[in-house]
OpenMM code with the backbone's topology and positions (N, CA, C; nanometers):
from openmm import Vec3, app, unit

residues = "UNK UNK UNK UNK UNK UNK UNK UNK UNK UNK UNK UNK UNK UNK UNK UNK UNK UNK UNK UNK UNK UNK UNK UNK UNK UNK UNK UNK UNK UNK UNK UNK UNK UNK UNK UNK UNK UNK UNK UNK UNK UNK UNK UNK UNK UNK UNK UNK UNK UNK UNK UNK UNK UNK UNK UNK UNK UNK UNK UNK UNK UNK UNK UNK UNK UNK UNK UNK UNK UNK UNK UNK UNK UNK UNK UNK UNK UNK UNK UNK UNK UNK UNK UNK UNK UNK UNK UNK UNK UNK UNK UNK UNK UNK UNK UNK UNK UNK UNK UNK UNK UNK UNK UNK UNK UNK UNK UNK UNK UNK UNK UNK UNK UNK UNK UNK UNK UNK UNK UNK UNK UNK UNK UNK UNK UNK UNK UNK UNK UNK UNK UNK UNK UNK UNK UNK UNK UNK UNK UNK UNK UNK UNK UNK UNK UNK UNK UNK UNK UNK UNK UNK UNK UNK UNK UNK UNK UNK UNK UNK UNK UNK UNK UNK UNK UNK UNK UNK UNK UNK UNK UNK UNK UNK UNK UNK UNK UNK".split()
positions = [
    Vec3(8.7153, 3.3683, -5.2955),
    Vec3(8.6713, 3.3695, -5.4342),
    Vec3(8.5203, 3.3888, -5.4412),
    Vec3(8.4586, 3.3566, -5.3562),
    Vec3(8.2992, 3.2746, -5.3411),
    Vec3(8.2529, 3.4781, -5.3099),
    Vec3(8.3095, 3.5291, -5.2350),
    Vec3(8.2842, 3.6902, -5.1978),
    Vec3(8.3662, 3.8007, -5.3275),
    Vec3(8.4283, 3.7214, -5.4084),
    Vec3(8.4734, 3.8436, -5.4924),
    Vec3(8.3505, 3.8425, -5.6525),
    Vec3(8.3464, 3.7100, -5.5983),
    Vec3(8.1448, 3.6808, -5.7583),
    Vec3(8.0619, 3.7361, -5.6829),
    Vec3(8.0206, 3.7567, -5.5456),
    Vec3(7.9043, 3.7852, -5.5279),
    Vec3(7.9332, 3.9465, -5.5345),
    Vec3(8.0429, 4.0206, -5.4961),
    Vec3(8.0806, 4.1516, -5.4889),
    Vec3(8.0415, 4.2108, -5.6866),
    Vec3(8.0850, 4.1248, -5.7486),
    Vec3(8.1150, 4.1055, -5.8958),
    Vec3(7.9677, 4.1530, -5.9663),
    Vec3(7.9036, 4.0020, -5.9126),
    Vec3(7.7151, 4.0306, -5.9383),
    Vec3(7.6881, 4.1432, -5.9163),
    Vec3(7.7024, 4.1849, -5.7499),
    Vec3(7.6159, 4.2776, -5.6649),
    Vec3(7.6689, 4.4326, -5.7731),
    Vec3(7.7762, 4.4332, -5.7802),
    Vec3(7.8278, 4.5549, -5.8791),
    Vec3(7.7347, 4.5552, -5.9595),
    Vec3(7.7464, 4.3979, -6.1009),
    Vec3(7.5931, 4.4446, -6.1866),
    Vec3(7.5055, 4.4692, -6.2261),
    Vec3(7.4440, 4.4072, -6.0595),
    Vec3(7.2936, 4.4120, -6.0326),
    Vec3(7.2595, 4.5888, -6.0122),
    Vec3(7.3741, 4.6260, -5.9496),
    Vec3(7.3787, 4.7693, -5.8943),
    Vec3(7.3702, 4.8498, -6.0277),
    Vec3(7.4199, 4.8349, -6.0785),
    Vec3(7.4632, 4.9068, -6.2414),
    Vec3(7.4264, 4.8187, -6.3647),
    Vec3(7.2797, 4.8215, -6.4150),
    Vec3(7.2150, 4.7911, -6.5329),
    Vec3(7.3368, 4.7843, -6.6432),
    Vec3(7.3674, 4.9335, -6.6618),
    Vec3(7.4474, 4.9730, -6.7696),
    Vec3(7.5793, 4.8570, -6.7904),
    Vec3(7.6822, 4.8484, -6.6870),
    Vec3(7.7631, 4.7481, -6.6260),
    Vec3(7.7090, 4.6199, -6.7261),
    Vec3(7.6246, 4.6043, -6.6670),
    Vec3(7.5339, 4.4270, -6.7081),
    Vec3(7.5716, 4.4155, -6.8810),
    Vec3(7.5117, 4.5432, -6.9139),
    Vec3(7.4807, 4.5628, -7.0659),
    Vec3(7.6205, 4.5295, -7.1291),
    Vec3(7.6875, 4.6309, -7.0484),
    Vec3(7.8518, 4.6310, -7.1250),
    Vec3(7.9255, 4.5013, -7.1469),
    Vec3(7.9533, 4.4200, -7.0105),
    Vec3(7.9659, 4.2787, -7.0012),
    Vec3(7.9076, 4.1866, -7.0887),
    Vec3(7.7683, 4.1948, -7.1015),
    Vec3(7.6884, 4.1195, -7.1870),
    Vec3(7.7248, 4.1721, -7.3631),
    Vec3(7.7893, 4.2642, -7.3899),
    Vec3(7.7691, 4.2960, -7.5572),
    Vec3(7.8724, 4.2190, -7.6008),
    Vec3(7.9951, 4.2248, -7.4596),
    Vec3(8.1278, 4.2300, -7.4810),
    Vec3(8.1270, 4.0545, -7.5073),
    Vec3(8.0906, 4.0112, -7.4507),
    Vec3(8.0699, 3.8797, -7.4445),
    Vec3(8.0676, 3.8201, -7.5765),
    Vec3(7.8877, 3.8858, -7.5917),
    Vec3(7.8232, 3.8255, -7.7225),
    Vec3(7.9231, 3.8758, -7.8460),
    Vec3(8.0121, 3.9753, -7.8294),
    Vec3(8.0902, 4.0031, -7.9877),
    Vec3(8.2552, 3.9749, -7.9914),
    Vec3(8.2909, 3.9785, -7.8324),
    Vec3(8.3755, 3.9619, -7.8650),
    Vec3(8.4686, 3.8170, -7.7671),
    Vec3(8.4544, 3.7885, -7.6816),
    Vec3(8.4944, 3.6709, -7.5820),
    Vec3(8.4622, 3.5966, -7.5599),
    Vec3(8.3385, 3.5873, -7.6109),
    Vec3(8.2522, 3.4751, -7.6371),
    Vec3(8.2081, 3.3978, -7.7725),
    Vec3(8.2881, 3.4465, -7.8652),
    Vec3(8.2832, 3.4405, -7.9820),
    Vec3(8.4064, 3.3631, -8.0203),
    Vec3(8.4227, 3.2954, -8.1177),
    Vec3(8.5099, 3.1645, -8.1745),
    Vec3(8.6313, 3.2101, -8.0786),
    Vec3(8.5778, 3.1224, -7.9453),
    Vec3(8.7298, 3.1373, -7.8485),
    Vec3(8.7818, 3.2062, -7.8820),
    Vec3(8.6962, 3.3269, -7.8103),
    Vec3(8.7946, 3.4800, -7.7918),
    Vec3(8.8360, 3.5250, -7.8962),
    Vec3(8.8564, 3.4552, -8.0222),
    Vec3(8.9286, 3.5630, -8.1562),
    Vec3(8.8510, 3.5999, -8.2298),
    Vec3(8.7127, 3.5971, -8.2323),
    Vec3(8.6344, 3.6881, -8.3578),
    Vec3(8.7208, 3.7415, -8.4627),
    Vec3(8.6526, 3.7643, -8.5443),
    Vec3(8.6918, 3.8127, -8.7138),
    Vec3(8.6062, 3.8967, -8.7930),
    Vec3(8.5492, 4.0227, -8.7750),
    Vec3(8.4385, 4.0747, -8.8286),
    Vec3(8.5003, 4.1595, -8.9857),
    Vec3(8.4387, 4.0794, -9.0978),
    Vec3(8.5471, 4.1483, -9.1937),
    Vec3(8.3963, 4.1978, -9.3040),
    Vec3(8.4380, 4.2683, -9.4199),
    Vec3(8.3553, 4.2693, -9.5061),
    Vec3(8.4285, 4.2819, -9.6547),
    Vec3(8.4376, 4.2068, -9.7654),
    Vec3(8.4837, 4.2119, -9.8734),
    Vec3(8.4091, 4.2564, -9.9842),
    Vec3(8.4567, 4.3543, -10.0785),
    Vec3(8.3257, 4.4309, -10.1595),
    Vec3(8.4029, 4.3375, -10.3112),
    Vec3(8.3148, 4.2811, -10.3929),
    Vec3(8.3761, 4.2594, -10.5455),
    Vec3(8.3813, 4.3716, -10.6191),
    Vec3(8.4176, 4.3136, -10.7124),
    Vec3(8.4127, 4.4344, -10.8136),
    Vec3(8.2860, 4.5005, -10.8658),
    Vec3(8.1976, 4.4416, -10.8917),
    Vec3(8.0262, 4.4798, -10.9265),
    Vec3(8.0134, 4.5628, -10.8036),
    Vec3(7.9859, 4.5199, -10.6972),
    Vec3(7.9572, 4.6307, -10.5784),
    Vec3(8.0445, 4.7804, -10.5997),
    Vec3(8.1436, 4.7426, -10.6004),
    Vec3(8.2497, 4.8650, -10.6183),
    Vec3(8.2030, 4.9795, -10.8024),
    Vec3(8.2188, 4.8684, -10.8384),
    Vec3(8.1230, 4.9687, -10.9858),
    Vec3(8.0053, 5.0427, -10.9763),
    Vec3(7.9249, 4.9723, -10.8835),
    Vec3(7.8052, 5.0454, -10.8940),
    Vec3(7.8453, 5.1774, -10.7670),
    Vec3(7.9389, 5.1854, -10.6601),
    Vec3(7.9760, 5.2452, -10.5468),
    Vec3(8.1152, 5.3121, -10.6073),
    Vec3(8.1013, 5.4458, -10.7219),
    Vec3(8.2092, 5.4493, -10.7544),
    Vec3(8.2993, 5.5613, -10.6328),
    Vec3(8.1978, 5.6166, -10.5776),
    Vec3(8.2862, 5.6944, -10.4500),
    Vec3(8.3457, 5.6114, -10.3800),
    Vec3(8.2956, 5.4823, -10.3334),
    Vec3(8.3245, 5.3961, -10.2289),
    Vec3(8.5171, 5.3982, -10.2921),
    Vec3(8.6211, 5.3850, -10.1821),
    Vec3(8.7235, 5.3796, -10.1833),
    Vec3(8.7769, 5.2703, -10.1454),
    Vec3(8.6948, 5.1703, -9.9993),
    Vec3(8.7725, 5.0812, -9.9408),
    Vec3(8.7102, 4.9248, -10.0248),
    Vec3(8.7752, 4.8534, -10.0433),
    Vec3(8.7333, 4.7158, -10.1044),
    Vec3(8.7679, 4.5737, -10.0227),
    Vec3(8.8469, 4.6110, -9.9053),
    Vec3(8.8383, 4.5349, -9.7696),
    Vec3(8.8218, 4.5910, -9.6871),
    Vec3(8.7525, 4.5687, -9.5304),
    Vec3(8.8177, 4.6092, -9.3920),
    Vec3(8.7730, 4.5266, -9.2871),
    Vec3(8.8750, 4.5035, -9.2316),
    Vec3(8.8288, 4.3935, -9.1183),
    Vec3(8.8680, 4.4677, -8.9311),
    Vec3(8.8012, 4.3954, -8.8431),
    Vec3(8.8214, 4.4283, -8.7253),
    Vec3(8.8167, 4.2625, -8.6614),
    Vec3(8.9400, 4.2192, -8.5774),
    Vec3(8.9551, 4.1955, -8.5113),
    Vec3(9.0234, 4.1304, -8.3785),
    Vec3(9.0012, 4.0731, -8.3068),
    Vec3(9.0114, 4.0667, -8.1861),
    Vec3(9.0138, 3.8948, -8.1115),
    Vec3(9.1149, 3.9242, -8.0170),
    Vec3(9.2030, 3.8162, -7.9372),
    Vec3(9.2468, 3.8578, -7.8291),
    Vec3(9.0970, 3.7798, -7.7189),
    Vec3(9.1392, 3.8351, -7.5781),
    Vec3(9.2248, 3.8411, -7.4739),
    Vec3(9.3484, 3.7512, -7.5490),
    Vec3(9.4715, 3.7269, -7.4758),
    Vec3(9.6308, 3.8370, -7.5321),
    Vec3(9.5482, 3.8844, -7.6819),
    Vec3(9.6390, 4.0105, -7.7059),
    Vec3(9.6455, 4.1635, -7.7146),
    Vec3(9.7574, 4.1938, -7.5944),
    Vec3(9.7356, 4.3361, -7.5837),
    Vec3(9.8843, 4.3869, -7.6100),
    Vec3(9.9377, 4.5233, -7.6643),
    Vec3(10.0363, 4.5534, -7.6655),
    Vec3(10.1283, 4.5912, -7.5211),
    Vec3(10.0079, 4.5915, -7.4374),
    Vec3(10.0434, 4.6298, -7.3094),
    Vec3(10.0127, 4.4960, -7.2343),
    Vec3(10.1076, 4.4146, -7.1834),
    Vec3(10.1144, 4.2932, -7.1567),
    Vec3(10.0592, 4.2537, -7.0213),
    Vec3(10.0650, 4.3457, -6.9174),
    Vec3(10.0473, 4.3779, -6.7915),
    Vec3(9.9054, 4.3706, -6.7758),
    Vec3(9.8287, 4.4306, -6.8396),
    Vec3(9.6649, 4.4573, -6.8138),
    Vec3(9.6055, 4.3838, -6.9124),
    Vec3(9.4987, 4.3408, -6.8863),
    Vec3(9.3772, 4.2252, -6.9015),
    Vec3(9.3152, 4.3110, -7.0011),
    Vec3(9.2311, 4.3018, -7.1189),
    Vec3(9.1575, 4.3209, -7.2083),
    Vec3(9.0205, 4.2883, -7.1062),
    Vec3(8.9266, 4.4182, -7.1060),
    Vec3(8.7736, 4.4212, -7.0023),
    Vec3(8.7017, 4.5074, -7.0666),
    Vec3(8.5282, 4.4730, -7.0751),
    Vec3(8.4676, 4.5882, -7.1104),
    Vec3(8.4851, 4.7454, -7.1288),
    Vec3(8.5270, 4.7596, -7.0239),
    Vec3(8.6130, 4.9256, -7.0303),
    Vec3(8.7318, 4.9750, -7.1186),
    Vec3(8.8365, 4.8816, -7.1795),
    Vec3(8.9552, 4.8762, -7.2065),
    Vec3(8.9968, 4.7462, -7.3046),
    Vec3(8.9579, 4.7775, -7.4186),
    Vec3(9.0085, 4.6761, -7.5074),
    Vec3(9.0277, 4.6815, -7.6123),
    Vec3(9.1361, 4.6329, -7.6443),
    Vec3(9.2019, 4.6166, -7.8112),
    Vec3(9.1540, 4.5404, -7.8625),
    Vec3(9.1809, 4.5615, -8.0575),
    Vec3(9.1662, 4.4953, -8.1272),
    Vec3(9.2500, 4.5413, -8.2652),
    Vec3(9.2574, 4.4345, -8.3859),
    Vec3(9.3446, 4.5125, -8.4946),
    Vec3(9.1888, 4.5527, -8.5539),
    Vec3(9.2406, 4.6629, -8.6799),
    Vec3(9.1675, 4.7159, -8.7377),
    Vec3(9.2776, 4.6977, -8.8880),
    Vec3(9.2011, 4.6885, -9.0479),
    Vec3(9.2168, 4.6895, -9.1331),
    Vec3(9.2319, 4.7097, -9.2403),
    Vec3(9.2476, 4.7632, -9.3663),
    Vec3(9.1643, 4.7738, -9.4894),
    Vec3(9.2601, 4.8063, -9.6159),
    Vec3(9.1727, 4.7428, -9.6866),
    Vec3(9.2666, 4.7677, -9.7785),
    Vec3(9.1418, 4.8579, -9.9438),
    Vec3(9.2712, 4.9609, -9.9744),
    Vec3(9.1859, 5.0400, -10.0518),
    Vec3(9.1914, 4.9907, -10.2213),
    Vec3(9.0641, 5.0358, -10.3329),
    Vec3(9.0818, 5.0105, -10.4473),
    Vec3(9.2198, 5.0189, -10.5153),
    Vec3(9.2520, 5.0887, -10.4661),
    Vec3(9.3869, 5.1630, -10.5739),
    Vec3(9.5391, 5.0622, -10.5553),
    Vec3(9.5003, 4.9811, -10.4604),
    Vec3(9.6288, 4.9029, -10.4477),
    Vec3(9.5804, 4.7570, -10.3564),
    Vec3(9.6821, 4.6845, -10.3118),
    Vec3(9.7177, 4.5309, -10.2911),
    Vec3(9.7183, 4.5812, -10.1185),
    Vec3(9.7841, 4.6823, -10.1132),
    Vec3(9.8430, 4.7001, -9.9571),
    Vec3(9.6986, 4.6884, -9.8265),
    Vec3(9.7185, 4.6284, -9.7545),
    Vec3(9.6720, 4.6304, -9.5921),
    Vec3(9.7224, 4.7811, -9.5504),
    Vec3(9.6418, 4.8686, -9.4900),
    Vec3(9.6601, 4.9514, -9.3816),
    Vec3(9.6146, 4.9053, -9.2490),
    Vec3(9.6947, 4.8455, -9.1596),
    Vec3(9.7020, 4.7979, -9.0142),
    Vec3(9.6986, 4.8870, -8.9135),
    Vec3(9.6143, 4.9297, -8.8034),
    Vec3(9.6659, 5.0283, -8.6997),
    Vec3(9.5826, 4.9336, -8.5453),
    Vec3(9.6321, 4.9910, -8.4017),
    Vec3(9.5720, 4.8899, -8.3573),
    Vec3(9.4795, 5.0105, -8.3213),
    Vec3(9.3266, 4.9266, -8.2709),
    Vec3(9.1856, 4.9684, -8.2321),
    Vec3(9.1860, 4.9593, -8.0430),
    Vec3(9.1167, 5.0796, -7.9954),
    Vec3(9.1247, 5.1142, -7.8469),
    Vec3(8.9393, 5.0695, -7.8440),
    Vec3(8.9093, 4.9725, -7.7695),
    Vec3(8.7821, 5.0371, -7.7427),
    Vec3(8.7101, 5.0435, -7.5795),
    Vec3(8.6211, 5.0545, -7.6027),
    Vec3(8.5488, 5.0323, -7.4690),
    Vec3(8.3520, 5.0455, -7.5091),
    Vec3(8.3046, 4.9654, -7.4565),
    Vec3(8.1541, 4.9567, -7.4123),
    Vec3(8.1100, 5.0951, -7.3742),
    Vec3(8.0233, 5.1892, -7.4308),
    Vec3(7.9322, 5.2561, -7.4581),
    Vec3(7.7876, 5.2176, -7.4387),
    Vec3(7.7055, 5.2054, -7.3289),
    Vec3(7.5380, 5.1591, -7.3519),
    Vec3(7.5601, 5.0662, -7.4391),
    Vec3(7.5183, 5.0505, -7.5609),
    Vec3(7.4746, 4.9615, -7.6534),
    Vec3(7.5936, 4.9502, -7.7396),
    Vec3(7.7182, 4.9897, -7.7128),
    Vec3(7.7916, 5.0289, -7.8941),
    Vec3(7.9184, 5.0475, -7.8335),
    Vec3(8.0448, 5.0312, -7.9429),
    Vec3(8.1944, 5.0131, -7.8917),
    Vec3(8.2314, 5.1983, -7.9205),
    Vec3(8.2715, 5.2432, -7.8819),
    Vec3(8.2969, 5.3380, -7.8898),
    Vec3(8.4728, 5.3064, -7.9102),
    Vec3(8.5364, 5.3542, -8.0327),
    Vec3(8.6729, 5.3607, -8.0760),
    Vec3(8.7858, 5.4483, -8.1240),
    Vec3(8.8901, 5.4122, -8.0800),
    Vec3(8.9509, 5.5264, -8.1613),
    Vec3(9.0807, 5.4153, -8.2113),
    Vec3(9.1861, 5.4801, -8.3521),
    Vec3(9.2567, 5.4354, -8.3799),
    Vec3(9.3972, 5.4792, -8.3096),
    Vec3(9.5138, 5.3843, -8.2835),
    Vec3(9.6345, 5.4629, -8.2565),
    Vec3(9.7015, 5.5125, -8.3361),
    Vec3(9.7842, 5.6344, -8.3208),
    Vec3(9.8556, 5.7479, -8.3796),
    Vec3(9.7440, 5.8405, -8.4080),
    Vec3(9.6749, 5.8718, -8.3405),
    Vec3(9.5449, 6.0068, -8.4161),
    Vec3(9.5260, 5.9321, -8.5544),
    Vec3(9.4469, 5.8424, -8.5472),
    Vec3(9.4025, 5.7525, -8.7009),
    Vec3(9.3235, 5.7914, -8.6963),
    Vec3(9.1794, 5.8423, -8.5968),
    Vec3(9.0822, 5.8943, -8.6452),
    Vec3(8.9615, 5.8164, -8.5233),
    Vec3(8.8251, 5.8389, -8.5139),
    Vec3(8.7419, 5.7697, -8.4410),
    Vec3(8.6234, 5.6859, -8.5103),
    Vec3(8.5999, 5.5712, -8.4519),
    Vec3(8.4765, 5.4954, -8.5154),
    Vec3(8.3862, 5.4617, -8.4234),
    Vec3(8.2581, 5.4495, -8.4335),
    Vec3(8.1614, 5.3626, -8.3523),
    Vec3(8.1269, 5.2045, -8.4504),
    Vec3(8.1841, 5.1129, -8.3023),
    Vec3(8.0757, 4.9609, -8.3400),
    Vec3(7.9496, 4.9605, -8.2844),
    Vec3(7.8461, 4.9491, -8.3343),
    Vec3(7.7255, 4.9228, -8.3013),
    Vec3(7.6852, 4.7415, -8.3270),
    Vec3(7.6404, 4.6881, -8.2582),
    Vec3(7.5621, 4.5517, -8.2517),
    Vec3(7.4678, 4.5281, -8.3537),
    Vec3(7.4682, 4.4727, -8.4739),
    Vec3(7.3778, 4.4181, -8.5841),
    Vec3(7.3733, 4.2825, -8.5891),
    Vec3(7.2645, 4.2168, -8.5364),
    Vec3(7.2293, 4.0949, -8.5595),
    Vec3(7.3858, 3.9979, -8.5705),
    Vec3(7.4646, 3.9484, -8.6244),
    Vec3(7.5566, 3.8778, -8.5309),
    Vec3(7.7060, 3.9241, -8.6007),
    Vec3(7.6815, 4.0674, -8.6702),
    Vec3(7.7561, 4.1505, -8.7005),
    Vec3(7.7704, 4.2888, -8.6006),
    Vec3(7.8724, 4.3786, -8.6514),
    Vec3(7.9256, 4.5031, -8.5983),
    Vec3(7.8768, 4.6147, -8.7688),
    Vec3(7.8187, 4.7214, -8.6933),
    Vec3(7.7741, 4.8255, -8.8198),
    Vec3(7.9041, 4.9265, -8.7317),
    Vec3(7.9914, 4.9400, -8.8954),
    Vec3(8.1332, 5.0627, -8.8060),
    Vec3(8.0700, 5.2136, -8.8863),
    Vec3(8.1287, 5.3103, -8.8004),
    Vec3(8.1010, 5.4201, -8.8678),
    Vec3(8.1796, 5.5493, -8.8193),
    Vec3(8.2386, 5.5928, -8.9132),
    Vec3(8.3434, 5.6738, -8.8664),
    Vec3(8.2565, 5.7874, -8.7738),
    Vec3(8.3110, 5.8102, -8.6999),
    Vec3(8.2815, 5.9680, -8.6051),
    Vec3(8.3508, 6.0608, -8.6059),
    Vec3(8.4814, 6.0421, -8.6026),
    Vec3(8.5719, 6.1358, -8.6460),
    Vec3(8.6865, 6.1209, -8.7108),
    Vec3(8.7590, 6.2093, -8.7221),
    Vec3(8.9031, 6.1816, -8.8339),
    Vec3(8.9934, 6.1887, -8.7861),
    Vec3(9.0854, 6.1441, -8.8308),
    Vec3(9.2243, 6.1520, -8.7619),
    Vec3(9.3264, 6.2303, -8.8217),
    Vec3(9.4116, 6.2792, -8.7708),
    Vec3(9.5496, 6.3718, -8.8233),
    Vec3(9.4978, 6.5100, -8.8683),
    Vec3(9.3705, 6.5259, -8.8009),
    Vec3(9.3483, 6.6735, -8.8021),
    Vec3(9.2497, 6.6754, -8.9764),
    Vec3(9.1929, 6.5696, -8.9992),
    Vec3(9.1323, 6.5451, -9.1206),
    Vec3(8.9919, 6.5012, -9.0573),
    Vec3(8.8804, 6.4952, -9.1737),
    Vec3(8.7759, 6.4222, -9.1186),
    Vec3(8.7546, 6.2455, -9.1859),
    Vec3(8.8499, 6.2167, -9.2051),
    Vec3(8.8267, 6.0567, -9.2470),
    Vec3(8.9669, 6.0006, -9.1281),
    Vec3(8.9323, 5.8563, -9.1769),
    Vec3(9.0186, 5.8096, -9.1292),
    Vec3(9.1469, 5.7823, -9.1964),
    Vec3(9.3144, 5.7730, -9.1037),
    Vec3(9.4247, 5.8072, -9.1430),
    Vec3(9.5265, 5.7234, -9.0636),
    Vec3(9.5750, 5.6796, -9.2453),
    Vec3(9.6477, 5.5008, -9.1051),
    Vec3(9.7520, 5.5107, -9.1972),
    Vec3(9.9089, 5.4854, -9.1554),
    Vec3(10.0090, 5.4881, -9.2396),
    Vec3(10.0644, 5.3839, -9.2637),
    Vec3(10.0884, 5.3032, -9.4157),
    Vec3(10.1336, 5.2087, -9.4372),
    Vec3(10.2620, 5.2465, -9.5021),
    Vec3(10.3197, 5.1840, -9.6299),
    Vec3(10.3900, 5.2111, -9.7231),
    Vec3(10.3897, 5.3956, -9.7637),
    Vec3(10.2367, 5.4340, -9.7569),
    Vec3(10.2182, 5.5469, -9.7893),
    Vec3(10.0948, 5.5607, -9.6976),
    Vec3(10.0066, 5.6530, -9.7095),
    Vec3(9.8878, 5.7379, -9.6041),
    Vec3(9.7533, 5.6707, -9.6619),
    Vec3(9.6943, 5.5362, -9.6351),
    Vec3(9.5920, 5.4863, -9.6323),
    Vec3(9.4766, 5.6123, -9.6026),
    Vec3(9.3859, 5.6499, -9.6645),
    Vec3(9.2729, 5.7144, -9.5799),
    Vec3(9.1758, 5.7007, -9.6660),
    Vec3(9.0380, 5.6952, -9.5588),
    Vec3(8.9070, 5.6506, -9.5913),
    Vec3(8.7990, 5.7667, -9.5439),
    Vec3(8.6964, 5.7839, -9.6015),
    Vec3(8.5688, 5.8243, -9.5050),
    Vec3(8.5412, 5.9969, -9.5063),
    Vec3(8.5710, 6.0259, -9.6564),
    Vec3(8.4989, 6.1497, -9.6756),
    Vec3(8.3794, 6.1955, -9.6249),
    Vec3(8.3269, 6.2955, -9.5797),
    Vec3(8.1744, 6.3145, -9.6000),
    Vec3(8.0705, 6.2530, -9.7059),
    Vec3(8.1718, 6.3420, -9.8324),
    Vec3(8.0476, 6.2922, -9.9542),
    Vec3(8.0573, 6.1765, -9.9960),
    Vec3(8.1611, 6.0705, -9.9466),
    Vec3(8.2146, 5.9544, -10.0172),
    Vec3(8.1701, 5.8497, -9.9837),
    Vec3(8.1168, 5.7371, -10.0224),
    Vec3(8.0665, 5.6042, -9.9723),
    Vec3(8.1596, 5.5142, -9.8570),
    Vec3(8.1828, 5.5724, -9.8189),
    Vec3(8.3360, 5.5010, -9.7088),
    Vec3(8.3007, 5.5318, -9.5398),
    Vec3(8.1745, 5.5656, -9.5275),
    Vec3(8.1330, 5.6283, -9.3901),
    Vec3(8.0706, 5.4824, -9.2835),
    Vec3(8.0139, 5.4427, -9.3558),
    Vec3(7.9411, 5.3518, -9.2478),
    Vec3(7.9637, 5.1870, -9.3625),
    Vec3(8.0047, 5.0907, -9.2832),
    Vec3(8.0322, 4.9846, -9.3651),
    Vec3(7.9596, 4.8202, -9.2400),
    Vec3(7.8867, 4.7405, -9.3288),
    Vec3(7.8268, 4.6066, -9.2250),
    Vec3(7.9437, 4.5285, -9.2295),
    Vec3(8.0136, 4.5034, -9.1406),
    Vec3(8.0811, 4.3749, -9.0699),
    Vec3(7.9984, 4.2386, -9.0288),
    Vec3(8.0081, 4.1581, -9.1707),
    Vec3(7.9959, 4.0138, -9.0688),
    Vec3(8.1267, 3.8977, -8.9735),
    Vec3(8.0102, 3.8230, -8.8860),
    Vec3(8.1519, 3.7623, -8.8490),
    Vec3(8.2454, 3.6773, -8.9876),
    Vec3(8.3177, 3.6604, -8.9932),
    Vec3(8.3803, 3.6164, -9.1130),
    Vec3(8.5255, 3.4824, -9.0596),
    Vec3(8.5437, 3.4012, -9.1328),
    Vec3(8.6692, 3.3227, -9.1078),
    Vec3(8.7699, 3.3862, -9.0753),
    Vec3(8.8476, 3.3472, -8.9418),
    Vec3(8.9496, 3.3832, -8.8716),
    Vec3(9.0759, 3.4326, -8.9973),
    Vec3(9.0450, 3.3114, -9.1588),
    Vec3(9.1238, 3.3249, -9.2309),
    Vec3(9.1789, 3.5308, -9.3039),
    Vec3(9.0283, 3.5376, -9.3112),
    Vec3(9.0153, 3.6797, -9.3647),
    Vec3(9.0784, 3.7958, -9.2788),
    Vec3(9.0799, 3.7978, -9.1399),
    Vec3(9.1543, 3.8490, -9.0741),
    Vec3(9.3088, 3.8480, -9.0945),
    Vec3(9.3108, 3.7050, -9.0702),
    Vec3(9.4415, 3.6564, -9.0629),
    Vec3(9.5739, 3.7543, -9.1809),
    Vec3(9.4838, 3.7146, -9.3099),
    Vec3(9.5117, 3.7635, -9.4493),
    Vec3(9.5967, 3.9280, -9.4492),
    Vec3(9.4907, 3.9832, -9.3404),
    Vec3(9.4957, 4.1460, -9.3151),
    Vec3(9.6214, 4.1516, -9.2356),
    Vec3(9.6730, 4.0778, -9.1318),
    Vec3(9.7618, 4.1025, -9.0372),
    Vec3(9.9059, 4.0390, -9.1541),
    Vec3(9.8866, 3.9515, -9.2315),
    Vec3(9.9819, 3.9188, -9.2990),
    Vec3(10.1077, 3.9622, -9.3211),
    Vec3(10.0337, 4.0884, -9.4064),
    Vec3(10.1386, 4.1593, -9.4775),
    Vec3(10.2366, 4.2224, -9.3955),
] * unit.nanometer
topology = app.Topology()
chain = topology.addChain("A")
for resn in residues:
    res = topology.addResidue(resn, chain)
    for name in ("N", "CA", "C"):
        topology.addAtom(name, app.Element.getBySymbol(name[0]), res)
């Protein structure tokens, strides 16, 4: 055991980048309210009035380092899930899909499952700043199927880049509910 930490170190010492990845992963996500973080953001109605492009009025991200759909392999800097969320103005409904990520230098680099589309997490003070990168289903927003075709994140539309704070496990919870 005593030679597989020092092999472990010597890897991070070897690889800065390594260090970084371990260390973000930590600070946002495994090290955070025993492993389950909750990074959500809720818009009222005043925000949304004055943001009349804006479309989404919830979305949350997150994460529980003991759950993977793939039961076999360990959740690690390189390779890790999380749920992803949101729910749009126009209705009550949650759009649920699960989140792939992995450590990038400084930032989570993501994509959704079923071609939902791609996002970057970036590190903000003891939040996640998300921001779509690409689209999913051959669109440029993002594309998650509930009841009907959830989608967010026009170009011209206020739905591109949104602040995640950490938030009560409850607010998550809320999202996986339905």
């Amino acid at each position: 055991m005593k030679t597989l930490s020092v092999l472990f170190l010597s890897a991070i010492a070897a690889n800065p980048s390594a260090a970084n990845a371990v260390d973000i992963y930590t600070r946002y996500f495994t090290g955070v309210s025993g492993g389950k973080p909750c990074y959500a953001r809720y818009y009222d109605p005043g925000h949304l009035n004055a943001h009349p492009k804006q479309t989404v009025r919830r979305i949350v991200v997150d994460f529980d380092q003991d759950q993977r759909d793939d039961k076999v392999t360990k959740n690690t800097p390189a390779d890790f899930q999380a749920g992803f969320g949101f729910m749009l103005k126009r209705s009550n409904e949650w759009y649920r899909q699960e989140l792939f990520r992995k450590v990038t230098a400084d930032h989570f680099d993501c994509y959704l499952d079923a071609d939902g589309g791609k996002v970057r997490l970036t590190p903000e003070g003891d939040g996640l700043r998300l921001e779509i990168t690409d689209g999913g289903g051959g669109t440029d927003q993002i594309v998650v199927e509930g009841t009907d075709w959830g989608e967010f994140g026009t170009p011209c539309g206020d739905d591109r880049v949104f602040i995640l704070r950490r938030a009560d496990r409850k607010l998550c919870d809320a999202a996986n509910a339905n």
